[in-house]
Steps between C-alpha positions, in 0.01 A plus 500: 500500500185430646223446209183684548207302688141481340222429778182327291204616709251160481121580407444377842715735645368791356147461568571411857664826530222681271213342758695659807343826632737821512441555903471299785200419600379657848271303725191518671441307826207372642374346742286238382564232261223589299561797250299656171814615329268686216291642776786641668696626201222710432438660814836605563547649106203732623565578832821673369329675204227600747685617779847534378448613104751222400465264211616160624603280188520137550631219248390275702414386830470104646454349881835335613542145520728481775345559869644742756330358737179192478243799500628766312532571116719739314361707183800553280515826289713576194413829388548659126704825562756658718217758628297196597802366660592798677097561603494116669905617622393810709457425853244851430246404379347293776400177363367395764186759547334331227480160647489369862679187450803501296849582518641617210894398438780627295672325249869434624758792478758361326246394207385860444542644160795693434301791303332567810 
């Protein structure tokens, strides 16, 4: 018979996988490479809760380091909670309407959450 087989998780190991964030991040596009992530966060958290009612919760946000193209920049988003997920998700909402010069992105099917 086969005997049992312990896996030892490594400290390492588990806080890599305790500093991962539970969604995909989505991304914002610009068209410069010149970007004030804060600045941006900000206005789109109350563009939605101005014109949409929706409470956008972030864990964090941070500009990409790898280039698109020489004079663009990508804003990555991980958000909190599934509704925050879903708000970024729908296609609905218009993202677009409350800035002229981004395009916002969705995370990759095939890493979306199976509780959603």
């Amino acid at each position: 018979m086969n005997s049992p087989t312990i896996i030892r998780l490594t400290d390492e190991a588990k806080v890599f996988a305790q500093s991962r964030f539970p969604f995909s991040p989505f991304i914002l596009r610009f068209p410069t490479p010149h970007i004030h992530e804060q600045k941006i966060t900000d206005e789109l958290c109350k563009f939605l809760k101005d014109k949409k009612q929706l409470e956008l919760e972030l864990t964090g946000y941070r500009k990409s380091s790898t280039k698109y193209l020489a004079n663009e920049s990508d804003l990555l988003l991980f958000v909190k909670t599934s509704q925050s997920f879903s708000i970024l998700f729908d296609e609905k909402i218009g993202h677009n309407q409350f800035s002229d010069y981004h395009i916002l992105e969705h995370p990759l099917e095939q890493f979306l959450p199976n509780f959603l």
